[in-house]
C-alpha positions in Angstrom: 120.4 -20.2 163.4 122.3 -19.8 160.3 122.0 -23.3 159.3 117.9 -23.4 159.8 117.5 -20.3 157.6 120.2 -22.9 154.5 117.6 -25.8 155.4 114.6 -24.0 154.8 116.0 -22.4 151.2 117.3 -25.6 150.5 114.0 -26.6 149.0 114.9 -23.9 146.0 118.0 -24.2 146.0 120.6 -27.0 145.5 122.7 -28.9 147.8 125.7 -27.5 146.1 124.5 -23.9 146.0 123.8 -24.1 149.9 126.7 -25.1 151.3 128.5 -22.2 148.4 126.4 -19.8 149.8 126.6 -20.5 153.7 130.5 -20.3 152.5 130.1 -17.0 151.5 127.7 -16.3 154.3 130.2 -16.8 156.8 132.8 -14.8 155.4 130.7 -11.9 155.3 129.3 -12.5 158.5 133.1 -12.1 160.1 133.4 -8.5 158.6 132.3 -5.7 161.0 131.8 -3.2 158.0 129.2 -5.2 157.3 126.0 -4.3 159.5 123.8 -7.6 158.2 122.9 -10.2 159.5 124.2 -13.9 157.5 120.8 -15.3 157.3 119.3 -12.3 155.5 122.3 -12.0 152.7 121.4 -15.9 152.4 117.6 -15.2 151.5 118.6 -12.4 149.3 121.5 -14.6 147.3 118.8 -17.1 147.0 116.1 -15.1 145.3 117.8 -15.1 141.9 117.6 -18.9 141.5 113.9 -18.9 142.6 113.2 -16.1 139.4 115.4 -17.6 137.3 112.7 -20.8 137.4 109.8 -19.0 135.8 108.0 -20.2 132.8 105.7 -17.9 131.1 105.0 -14.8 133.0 102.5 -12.0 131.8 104.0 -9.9 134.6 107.7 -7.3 134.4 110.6 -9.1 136.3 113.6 -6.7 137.2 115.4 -9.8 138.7 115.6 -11.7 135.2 117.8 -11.8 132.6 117.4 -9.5 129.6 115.4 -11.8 126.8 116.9 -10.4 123.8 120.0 -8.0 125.2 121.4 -5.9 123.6 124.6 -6.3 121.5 127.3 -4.1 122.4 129.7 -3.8 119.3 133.3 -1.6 119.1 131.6 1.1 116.2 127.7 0.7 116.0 125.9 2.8 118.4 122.3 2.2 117.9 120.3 0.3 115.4 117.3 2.0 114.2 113.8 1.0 112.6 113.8 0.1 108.9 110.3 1.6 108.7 110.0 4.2 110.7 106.5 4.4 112.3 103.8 7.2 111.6 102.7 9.2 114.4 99.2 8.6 116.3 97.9 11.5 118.0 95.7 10.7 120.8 92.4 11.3 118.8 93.5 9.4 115.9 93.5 6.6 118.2 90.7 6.8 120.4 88.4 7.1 117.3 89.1 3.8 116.1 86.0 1.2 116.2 85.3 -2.2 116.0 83.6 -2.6 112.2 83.0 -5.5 110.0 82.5 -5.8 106.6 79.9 -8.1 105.2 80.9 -11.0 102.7 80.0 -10.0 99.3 81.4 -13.0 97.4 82.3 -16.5 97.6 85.9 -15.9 98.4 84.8 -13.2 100.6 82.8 -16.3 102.6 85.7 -18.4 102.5 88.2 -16.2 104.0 85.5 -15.6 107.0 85.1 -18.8 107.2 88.3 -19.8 107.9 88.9 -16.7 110.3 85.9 -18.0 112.6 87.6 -21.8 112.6 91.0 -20.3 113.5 89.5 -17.8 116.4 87.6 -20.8 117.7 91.0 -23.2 118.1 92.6 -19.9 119.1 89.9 -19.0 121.9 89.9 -22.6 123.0 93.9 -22.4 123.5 94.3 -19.7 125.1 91.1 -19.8 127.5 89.4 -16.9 125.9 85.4 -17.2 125.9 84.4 -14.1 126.0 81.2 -14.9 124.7 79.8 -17.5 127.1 80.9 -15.1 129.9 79.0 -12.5 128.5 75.8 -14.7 128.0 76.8 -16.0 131.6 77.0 -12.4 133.5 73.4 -11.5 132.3 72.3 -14.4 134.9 74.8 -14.4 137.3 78.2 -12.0 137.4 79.9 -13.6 140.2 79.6 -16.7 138.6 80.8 -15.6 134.8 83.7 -13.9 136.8 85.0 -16.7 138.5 84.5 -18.9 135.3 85.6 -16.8 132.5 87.6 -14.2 134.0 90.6 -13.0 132.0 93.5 -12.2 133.4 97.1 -10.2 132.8 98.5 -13.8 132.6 95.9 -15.2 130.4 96.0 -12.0 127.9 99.7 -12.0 127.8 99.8 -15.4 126.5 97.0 -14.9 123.7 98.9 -11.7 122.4 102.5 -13.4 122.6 100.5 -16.1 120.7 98.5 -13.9 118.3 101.7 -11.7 117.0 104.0 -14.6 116.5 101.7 -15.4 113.8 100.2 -12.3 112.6 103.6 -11.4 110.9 103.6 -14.5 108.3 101.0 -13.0 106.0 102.4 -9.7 104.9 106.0 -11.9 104.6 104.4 -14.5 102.4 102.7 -12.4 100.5 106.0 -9.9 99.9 108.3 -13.1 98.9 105.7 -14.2 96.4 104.8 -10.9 94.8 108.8 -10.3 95.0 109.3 -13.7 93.3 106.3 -13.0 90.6 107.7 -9.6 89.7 111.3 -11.0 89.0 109.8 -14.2 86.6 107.2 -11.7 84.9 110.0 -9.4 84.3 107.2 -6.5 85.3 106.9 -3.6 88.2 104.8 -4.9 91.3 103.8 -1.4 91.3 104.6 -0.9 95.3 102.8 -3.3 97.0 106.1 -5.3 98.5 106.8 -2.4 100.6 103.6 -2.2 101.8 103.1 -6.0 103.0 106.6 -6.3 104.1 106.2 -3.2 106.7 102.8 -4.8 107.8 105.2 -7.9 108.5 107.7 -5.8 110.1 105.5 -3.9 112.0 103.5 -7.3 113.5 106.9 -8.9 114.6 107.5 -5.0 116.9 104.7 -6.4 118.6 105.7 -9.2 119.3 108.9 -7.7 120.5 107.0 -5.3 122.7 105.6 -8.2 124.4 108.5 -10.2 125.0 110.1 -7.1 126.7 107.0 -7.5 129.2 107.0 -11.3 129.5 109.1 -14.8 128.6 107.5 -17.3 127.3 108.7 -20.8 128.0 109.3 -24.5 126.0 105.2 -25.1 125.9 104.7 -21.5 124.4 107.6 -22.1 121.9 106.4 -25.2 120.7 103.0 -23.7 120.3 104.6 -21.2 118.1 106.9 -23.2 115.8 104.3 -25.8 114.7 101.5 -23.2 114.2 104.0 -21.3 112.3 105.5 -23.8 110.2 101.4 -24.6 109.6 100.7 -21.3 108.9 103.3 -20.1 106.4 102.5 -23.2 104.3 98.7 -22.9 104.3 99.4 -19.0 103.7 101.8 -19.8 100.6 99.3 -22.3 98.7 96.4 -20.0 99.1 98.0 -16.8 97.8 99.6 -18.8 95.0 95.6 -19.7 94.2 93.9 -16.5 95.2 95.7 -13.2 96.5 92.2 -11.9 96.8 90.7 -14.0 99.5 94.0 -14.4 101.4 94.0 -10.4 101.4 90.6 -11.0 102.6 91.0 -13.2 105.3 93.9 -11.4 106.1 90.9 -8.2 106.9 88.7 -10.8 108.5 91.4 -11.4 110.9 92.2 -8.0 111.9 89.2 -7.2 112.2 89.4 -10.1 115.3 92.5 -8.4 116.3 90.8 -5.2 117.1 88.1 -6.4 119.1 90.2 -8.0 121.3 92.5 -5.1 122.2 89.6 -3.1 122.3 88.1 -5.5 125.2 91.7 -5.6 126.8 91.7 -1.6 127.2 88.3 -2.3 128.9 89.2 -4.2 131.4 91.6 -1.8 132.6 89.5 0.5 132.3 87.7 -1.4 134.5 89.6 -2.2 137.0 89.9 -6.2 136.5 93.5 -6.0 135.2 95.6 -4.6 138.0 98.8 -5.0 137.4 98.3 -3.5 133.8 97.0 -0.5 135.3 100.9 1.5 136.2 102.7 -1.0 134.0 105.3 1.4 131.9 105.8 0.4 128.2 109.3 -1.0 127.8 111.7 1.4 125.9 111.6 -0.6 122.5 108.0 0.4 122.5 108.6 4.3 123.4 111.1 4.3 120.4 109.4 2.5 118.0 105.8 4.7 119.0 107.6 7.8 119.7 105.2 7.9 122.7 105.6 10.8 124.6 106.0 11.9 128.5 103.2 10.9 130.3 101.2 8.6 127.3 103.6 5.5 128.0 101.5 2.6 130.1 100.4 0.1 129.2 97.0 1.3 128.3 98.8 3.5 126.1 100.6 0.9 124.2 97.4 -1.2 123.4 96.1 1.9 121.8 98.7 2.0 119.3 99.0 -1.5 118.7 95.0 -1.3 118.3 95.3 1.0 116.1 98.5 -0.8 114.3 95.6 -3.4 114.0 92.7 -1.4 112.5 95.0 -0.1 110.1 96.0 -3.5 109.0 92.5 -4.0 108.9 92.2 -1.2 106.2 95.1 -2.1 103.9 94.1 -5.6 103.4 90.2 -5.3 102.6 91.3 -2.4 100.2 94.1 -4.6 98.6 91.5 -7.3 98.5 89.4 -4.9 96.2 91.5 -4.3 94.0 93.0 -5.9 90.9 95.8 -7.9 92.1 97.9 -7.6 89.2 97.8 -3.9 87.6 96.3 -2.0 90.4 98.9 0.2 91.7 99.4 0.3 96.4 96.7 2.9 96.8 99.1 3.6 100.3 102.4 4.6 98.5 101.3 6.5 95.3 100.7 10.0 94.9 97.0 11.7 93.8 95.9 14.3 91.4 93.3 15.3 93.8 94.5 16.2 97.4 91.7 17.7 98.3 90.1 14.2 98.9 90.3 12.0 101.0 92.6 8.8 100.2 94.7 5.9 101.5 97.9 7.1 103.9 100.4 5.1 105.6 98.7 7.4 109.1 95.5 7.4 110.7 94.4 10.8 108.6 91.5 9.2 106.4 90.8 5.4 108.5 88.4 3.2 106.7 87.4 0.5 108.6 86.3 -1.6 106.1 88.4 -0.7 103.3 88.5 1.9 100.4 86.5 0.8 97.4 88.5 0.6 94.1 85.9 3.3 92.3 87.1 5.6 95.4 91.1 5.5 94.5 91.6 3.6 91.1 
């Protein structure tokens, strides 16, 4: 009996590992302190090779290895967050909204341009066509749900996608504004900080959703050619126009926000179950400071969304202003606090940006 239940993991497992474990096996089997039978410690020692397989999953694994672990040192206790992250209260983030501002100028039209090329190729990647299925639904639902339907799996993979490159901008545009401050010998008046925690703050999300899923050789290949792409075509543009990068840079988050917005709606809806008691990993909790009882993963898509909306915000105001002498509307200090201005929090959001005549 033993050596049917090795033959029928042996299609998992090697021929080497088999014979190892029906080694073991019997010497287990021959202690009376242990109340098992052989065949079932067999099937157990063989489910760790079978998990160890997996590719890119969008779901938690407890039987995998830690992706990044952490590293235990002799002094250091705990490494904590350059930038420590403001606090979202509930309301903050439920009011954020999809919004879109309307292309003024020619740059403006450039940088939505490029946005709508770039969500096309990233739509047709990553399966996502939301509209068609929602042209599609009006006629016949079954049909647009079988068709179009998007998954945990499917989700996963667009956001592990999205934030591996959402963190180049704010880095590229940092280094060069660090780079032009130095060789003009001037102040950059605080608006390295600013894009560099906007970097920072991209790659925790990325983080987040490595904790949840592990992404495998296809998905890392994705990721180093459209990043080595991407930082390029980011550095020549802001060398040429800071503006319309800054713009773009809106565009995009603006993109960002509408699809986490249509994630928490399908949980909301029901069509993503095994989202709907999925617990934020502990990086998340820290970074968030979510609280008892506001940690699923629901939860985390509202702050990320609203990560997103704010990045939204920074850009299209940095886009209006002058990109040389303005001073970072989000680090200085005003004469008037009795109105309203840019904050590092969700206090005063504006979706589409501050106008310079409103803080300058």
């Amino acid at each position: 009996m033993i050596s049917r239940r090795v033959a029928s993991s042996g299609a998992m497992a090697s021929k080497r590992a088999s014979a190892q474990l029906l080694k073991s096996c019997n010497g287990l089997g021959t202690s009376s302190a242990i109340g098992l039978r052989p065949s079932f410690i067999i099937v157990r020692q063989c489910q760790p090779l079978i998990a160890s397989r997996r590719n890119f999953s969008s779901t938690s694994n407890v039987n995998s290895k830690e992706f990044f672990p952490k590293n235990e040192t002799e002094r250091v206790r705990k490494t904590g967050s350059a930038w420590p992250h403001p606090v979202y209260t509930p309301e903050q983030m439920d009011s954020v909204v999809v919004a879109h501002r309307e292309a003024k100028t020619y740059s403006d039209k450039v940088a939505l341009l490029a946005v709508k090329v770039l969500r096309y190729g990233l739509d047709l990647a990553t399966g996502y066509k939301h509209e068609k299925a929602t042209a599609l639904n009006k006629k016949d639902p079954t049909a647009a749900l079988h068709k179009y339907a998007m998954n945990e799996k499917k989700y996963m993979i667009r956001n592990v996608f999205l934030e591996s490159v959402a963190g180049v901008p704010g880095m590229v545009a940092g280094m060069l504004r660090h780079l032009h401050s130095m060789r003009r010998m001037k102040r950059d008046n605080g608006w390295i900080e600013t894009l560099l925690e906007e970097s920072f703050n991209e790659r925790m999300h990325l983080l987040t959703f490595l904790k949840m899923s592990e992404p495998g050789l296809f998905m890392r290949l994705m990721v180093l050619g459209a990043q080595g792409v991407w930082f390029n075509a980011l550095f020549l543009a802001y060398l040429i126009s800071p503006r319309t990068v800054h713009r773009f840079v809106g565009y995009l988050e603006e993109e960002a926000v509408i699809t986490y917005t249509r994630q928490i709606a399908d949980i909301d809806a029901g069509r993503l179950p095994e989202w709907s008691n999925l617990q934020a990993p502990e990086i998340a909790v820290e970074y968030w400071k979510m609280p008892e009882g506001h940690r699923t993963m629901r939860d985390l898509l509202l702050y990320i969304r609203a990560d997103e909306s704010k990045h939204r915000e920074v850009n299209h105001t940095l886009g209006n202003l002058n990109q040389k002498e303005d001073p970072n509307p989000y680090v200085s200090e005003y004469k008037d606090l009795t109105r309203p201005h840019p904050t590092k929090g969700l206090e005063h959001l504006r979706a589409t940006g501050w106008e310079r005549s409103e803080i300058i």
